[in-house]
N, C-alpha and C positions, 0 to 999 in steps of 0.2 A: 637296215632301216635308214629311211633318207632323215638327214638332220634335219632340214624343215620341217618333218610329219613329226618329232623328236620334241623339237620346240613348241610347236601346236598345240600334242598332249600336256607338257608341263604347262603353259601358258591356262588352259581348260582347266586341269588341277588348281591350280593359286587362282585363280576366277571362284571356284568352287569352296574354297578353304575360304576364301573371302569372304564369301556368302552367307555361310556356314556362323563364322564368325558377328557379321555385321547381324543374322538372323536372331543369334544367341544375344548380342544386347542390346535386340530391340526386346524380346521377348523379359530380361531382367528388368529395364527401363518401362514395363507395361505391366509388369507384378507389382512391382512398386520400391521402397526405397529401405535403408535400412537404418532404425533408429536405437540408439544406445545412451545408456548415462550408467550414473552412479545413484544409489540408497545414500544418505547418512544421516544419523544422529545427534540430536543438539541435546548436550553439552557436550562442545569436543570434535565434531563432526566425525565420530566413527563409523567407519561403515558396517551396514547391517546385513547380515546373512539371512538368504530363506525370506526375505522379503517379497509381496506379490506388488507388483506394478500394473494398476490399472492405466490402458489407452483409450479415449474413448471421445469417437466423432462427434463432433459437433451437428454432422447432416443426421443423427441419429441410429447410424449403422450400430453392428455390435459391436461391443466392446473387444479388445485384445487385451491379454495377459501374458505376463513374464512373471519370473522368477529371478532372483537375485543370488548369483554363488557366492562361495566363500569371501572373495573379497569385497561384495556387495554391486558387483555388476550386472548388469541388465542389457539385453539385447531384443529388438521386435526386428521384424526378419518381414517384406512385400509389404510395406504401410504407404497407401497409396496418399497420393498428395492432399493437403486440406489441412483445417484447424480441427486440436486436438484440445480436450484435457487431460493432464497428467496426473497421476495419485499413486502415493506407498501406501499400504500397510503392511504392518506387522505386529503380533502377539507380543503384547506387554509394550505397547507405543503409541504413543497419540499421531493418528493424520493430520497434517495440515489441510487446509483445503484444495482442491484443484486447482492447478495452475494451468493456463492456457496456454498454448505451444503454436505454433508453425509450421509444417514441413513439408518441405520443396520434392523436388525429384532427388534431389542430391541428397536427401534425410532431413532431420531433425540439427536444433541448437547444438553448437558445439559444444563439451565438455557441459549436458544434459545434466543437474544436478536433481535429487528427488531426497526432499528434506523431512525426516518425522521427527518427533519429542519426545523424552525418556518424561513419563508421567510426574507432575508433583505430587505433594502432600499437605497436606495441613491438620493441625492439632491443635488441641486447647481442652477448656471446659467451658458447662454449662450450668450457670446459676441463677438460682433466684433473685430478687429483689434485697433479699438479706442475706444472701452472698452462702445459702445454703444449695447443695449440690443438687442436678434435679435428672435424675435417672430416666432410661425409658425416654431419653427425647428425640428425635429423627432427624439428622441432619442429611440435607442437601446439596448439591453444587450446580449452578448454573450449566457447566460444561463439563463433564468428568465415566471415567469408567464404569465408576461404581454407579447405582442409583441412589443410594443413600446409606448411611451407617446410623447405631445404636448408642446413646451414651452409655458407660455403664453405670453399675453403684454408685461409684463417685462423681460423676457426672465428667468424665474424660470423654473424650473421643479420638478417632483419627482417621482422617478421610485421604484415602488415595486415589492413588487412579488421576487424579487433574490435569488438564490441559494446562500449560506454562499462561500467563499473561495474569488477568484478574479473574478473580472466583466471586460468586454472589451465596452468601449461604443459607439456606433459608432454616428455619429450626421450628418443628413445631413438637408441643409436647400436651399430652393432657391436661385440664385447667389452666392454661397460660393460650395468652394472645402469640400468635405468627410472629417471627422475626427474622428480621433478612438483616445481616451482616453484609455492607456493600463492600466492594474496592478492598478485597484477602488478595495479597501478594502473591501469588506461586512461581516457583523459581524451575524448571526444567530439571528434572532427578533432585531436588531437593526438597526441605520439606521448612515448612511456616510453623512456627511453633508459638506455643503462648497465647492464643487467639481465646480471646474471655467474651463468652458471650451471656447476657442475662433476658430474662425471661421477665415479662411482666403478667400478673393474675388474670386472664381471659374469660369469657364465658359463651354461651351457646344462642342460637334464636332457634329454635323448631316451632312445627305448625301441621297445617295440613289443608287440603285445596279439595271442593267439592264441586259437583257440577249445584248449579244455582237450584234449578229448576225439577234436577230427580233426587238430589242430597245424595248420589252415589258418586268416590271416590275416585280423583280424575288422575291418573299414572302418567309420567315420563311430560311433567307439567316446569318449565324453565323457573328460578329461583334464582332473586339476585338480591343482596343485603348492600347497602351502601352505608355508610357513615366514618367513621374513625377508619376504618377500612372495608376491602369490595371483596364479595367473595361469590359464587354461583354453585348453583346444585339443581340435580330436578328429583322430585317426587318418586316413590316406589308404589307401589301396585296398589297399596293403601292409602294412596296420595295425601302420604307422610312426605314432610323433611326435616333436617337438620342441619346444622351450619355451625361448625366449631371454632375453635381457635381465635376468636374476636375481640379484640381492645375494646375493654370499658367505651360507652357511651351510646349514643341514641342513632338508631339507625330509620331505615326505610325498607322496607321489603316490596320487592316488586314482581308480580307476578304475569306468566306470558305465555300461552297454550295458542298454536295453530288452529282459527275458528274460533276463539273467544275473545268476548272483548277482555281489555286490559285491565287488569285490577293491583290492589294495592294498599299498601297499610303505614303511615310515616309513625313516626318517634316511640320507636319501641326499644326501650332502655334496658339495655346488658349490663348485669351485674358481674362483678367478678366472681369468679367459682360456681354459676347458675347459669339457668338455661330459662331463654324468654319465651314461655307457651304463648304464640301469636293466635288469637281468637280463627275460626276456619273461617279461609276465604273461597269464598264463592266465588265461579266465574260463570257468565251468560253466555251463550251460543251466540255469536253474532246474526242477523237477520241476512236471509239470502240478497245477494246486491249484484248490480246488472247495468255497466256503465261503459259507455263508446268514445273512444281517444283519438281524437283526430291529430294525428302530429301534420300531416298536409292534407289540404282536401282538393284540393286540384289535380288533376292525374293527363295525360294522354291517350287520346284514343287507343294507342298502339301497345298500350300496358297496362297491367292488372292492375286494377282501381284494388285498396285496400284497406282497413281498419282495424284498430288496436280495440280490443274487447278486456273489460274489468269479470270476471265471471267469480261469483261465490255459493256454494250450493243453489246453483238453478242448474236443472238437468239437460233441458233445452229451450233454443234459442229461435223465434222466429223472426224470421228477416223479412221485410220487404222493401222492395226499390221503385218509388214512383219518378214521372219525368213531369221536372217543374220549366212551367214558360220562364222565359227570360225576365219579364219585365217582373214576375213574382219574384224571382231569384234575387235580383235586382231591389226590391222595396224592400225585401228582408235584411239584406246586409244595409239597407241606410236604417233601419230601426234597430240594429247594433247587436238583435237578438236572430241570428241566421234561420238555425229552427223552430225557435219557441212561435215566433208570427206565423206559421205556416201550418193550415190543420191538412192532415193526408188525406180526411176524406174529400177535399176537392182534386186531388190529384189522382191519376189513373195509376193503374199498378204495372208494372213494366217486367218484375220480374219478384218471383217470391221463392225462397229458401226455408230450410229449418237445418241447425246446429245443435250438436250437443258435446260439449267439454268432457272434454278426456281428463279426468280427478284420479293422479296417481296414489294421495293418500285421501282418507276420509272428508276431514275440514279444511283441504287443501285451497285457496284464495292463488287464482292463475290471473297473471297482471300479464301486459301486455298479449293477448292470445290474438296473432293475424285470423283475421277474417276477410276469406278472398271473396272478390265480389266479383271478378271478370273484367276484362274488355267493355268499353263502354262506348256507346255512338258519342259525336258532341251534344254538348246540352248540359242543362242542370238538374241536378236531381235529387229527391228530399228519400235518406235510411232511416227507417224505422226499424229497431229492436224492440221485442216484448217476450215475458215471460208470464207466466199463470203465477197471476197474484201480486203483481208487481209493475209499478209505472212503466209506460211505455217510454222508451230512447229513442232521441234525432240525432238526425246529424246531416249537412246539407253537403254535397258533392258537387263540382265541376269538373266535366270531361272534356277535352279541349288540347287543338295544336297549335294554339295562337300563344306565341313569346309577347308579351310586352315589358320594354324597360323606360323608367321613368328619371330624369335628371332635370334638379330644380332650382332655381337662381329669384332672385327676389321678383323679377321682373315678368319672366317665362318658365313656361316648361316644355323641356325636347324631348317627344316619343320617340321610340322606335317601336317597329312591330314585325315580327318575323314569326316562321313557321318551324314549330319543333321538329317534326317529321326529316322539312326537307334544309332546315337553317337560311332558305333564303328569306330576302325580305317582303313582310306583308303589303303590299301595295295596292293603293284603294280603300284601306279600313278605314271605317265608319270611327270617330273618336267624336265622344262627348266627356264634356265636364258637368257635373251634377253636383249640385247645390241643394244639398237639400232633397223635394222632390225636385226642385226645379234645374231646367237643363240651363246651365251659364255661358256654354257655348258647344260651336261642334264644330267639326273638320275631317278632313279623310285624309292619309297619309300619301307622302309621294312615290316615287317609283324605287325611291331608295328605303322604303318604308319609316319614314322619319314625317314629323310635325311639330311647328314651335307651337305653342299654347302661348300669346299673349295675356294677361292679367289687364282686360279694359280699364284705362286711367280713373285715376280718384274711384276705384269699388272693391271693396273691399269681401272678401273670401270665407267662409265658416269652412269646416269639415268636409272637404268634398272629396268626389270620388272618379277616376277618369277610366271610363267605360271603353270597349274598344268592340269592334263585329270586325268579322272579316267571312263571310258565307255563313255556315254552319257554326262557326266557330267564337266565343266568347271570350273576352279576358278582364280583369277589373283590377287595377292597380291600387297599390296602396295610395291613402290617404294623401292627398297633396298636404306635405308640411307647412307651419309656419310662416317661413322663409317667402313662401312664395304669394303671401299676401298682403304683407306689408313691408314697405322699404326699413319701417325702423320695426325691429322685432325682440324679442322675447327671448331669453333659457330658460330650460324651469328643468333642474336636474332632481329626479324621485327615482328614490330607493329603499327599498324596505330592511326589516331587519337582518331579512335570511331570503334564503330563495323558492324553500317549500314549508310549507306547514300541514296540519293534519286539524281533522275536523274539531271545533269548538276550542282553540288556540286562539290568541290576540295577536293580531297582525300589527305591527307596530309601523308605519312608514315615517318619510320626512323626506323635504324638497330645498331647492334654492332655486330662488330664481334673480336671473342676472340679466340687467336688459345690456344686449348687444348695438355697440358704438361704432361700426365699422373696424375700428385699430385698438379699442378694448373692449371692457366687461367692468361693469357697475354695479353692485347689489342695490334691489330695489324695495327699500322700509313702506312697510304698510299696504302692501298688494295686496288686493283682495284676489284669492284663488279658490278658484270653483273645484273641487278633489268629488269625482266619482269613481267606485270600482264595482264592475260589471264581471260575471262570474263566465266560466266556460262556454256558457251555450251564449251570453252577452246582454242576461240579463243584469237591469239596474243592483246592488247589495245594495249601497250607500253612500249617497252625495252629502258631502260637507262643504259650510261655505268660511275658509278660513282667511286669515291676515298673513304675511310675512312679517315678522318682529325687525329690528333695527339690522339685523344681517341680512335680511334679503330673505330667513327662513319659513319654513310653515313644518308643523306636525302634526299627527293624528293617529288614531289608533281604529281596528276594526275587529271584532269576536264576532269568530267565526261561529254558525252554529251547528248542531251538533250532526246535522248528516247534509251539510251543503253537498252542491254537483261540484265534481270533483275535475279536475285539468286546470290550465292556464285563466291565470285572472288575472283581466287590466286593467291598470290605474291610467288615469284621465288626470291631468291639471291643465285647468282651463284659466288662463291669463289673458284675459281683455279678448281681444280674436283669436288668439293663439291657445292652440292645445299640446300637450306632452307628453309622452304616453312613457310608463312602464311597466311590468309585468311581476309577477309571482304564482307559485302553485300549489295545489292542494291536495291531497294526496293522502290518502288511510295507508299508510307507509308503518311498516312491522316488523321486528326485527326477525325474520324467518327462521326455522327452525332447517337445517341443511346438513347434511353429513358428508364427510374430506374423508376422502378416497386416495390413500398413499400408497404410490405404487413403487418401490426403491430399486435401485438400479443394481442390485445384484439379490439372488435368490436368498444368500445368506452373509451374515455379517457376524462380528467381533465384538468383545467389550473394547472402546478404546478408536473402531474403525470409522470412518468419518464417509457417506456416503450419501450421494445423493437421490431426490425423490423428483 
């Protein structure tokens, strides 16, 4: 054999071994990595044998498990790179919670530690008022093994199983009011001894909840007691209830069924060792209701024009969509009321539908429900909703790829006007200011699609509105502010009490107002302010004519009634030329009846096992 051909072979060989080699730990490095720690125990940090170590992704993937040997070590074996949480348990241990982890290509945290709690205890008794023992009482712990223990005879108890830190205990026993013992010590494998708890004389509220209108028995009906203490329950089949365990004094009961209206009983006085029989409360069917939410009404040719639907037993829904002229479109939003001035039978029909709501349960009330309307050419256009038996619903639409932005300075205002579609600028549009009816001036944009709006010298401005065309296409900009009609101007800051209320509520508001100095702010005594609030659709409620007092303030109040139109309602203060604007909403808002759906992250669990859902 020639050495050359000798050395070629071996050379081919270690090429191949290399190979071989580098193939083997790309193949390790592409399983993944490997991660190890330690179980222990607090008190002492002993390690725990036969412990399970949950691993478990963050991206959701499935969990990995280990076991822990004799000395309490753990090993995960291909855990591919990403954020982890980590978790012990083990039989007779409290878990902590999951800890969050790391791990690289290289593995996991060095010298990986996974920490549980040897359970505490606590003991005591439980007494009366007269320091006599009171058997049969239930004790609970905020966080613990066990779910509850027995006092005995003597009124002893002894709760184990607790998680180390604070305990909450709650106690309830027949004829005595609830008691929650806060801030019980627990000490890790030790136990709280001594812990005296007393009991004061409680009593009951029962009742029973009917339909109004057939006096047949309304079941699985919400129950909620308020006063000295809160407690809830709902109705049985016999649309009975009862409510135990309640400290002496005068409560409220309130009562709350999906599709009824709300009902309710105040100052109904619990004796100790007695049960308060509440007279039957009746509840009404609420009336079928059929109401259109316009959260934007402007849309683009190029997307699905849409509306938010109030739907309460009505079965179906007829739509129709007529095309309103411009200049109607137009006198409507200056008379504040968009669709109430507009009757549809001067308008042509363009497109009609019918809908009918998907009701998963009986009395089920579906808020917010999209109602798709399509694509729309430009133009404006007046929805009508109606149901059998029940007022007809507006609601006024613009379809349009005209942008307009407005910025405004005491002097001027600078348009721009562009195209949604294609974001260049609108060049040539038509721009008018409107006063009123009356037009106060006009202009057409440049090639940049920009226009200054001068304010002609010494004239002064009301409420107007800056109209813009560009072909087909419409756009109406908000309200020229304040600012831009007189040099010396106005604040007038209004706000109400809350942000939503509910039908036949008192709406409470209050304002200030500060005249602006250029370099400061001065409260103005003795304004007269003009306060109107105009409801969703923009009709007038109620104009007030009030004063500011020696701070610059004003207030007033407004009751609501009992089936106002329901959405966005604004406040108007009107200061000399100047107007303000703020808002609030209205809303038949219920506390819904909903059911939680827990789904836990392992099929089965432990007394003691800490696990997430």
């Amino acid at each position: 054999m020639r050495p050359e051909s000798a050395r070629g072979r071996c050379l081919v060989f270690l090429l191949f071994i290399v190979f071989l080699i580098s193939a083997n730990a790309a193949d390790v490095l592409a399983a993944g990595a490997t991660v190890k720690g330690l179980v222990l125990a607090a008190p002492g940090d002993q390690p725990v044998a036969g412990a399970r170590v949950i691993l478990t992704p963050a991206s959701g993937e499935k969990a990995l498990r280990a076991e822990t040997d004799a000395k309490g070590l753990f090993r995960f074996r291909e855990v591919k790179a990403g954020i982890y949480s980590i978790q012990g348990i083990a039989t007779g241990y409290i878990s902590r919670y999951p800890e969050r982890i790391t791990i690289g290509p290289d593995g996991g945290p060095a010298g990986l530690l996974v920490r549980l709690d040897r359970p505490g205890a606590v003991s005591g008794t439980v007494t009366d008022e007269k320091g006599g023992p009171v058997a049969g009482a239930r004790i609970s712990a905020s966080w613990g093994m066990k779910p509850f223990v027995v006092t005995d005879a003597d009124g002893t108890f002894r709760l184990t199983g607790l998680a180390p830190g604070t305990a909450f205990l709650n106690v309830r026993a027949r004829g005595f009011a609830r008691h929650q013992q806060p801030a019980v010590a627990v000490e890790a494998g030790g136990e709280t001894r001594g812990v005296s708890l007393t009991l004061r004389p409680g009593g009951s509220i029962a009742g029973r909840v009917v339909h109004r209108e057939s006096g047949k028995p309304l079941a699985r009906v919400q129950i909620s007691v308020s006063g000295p203490a809160y407690d809830s329950t709902r109705t049985d089949a016999a649309g009975r209830f009862r409510i135990d365990y309640l400290a002496p004094g005068a409560y409220r009961v309130n009562v709350n069924k999906e599709g009824f209206e709300y009902s309710g009983t105040g100052n109904i006085q619990v004796e100790p060792g007695s049960a308060a029989e509440v007279q039957p409360l009746a509840l009404s069917l609420r009336p079928p209701a059929l109401d259109l939410h316009l959260s934007e009404n402007v849309f683009t040719t190029h997307e699905d024009a849409a509306i938010r639907v109030r739907v309460f037993r009505v079965p179906r829904i007829e739509f129709s969509l007529r095309g309103v002229p411009i200049a109607d479109y137009i006198a409507a939003l200056q008379e504040g009321a968009p669709s109430r001035t507009l009757d549809p039978a001067r308008f042509k029909i363009v497109r009609t539908w019918e809908s009918r709501p998907l009701y998963k349960r009986t009395y089920q009330e579906i808020y917010g429900r999209r109602e798709k309307i399509g694509k729309l050419p430009a133009g404006a256009y007046l929805l009508t909703a109606r149901s059998e038996g029940m007022p007809e619903r507006q609601a006024l639409i613009l379809a349009t790829d005209l942008a307009v932005f407005v910025k405004d300075s005491p002097d001027e205002t600078l348009l721009y006007a562009s195209s949604f579609r294609t974001t260049r600028p609108a060049a040539g549009a038509e721009v008018s200011v409107l006063e009123g009816k009356r037009v106060a001036q006009t202009g057409r944009t440049d090639e940049s699609g920009l226009l200054r709006i001068r304010k002609p010298s010494g004239e002064t401005w009301g409420a107007s509105f800056v109209v813009v065309r560009s072909g087909k296409d419409l756009a109406v900009a908000a309200r020229i502010p304040s600012g831009y009609r007189t040099a010396k101007t106005t604040k007038a800051y209004v706000y109400t009490d809350r942000p939503v209320y509910r039908p036949g509520q008192e709406v409470f508001f209050k304002g200030i107002v500060r005249e602006d100095k250029g370099d400061s702010y001065t409260v103005v005594p003795g304004q007269k302010v003009q306060m109107e609030i105009r409801d969703a659709a923009g009709s007038l409620v109620t104009s007030q004519d009030l004063v500011t007092n020696e701070r610059g303030a004003f207030d007033g109040k407004l009751v609501l009634a009992d089936e106002p139109p329901l959405g966005d309602y604004r406040i108007t203060a009107r200061v000399g030329a100047d107007h303000h604007e703020s808002a609030f909403r209205v809303l038949e808002y219920r506390k819904p009846e909903y059911r939680v759906i827990v789904k836990p992250s392992a099929p089965r669990v432990v007394g003691g096992q800490a696990f997430s859902v």
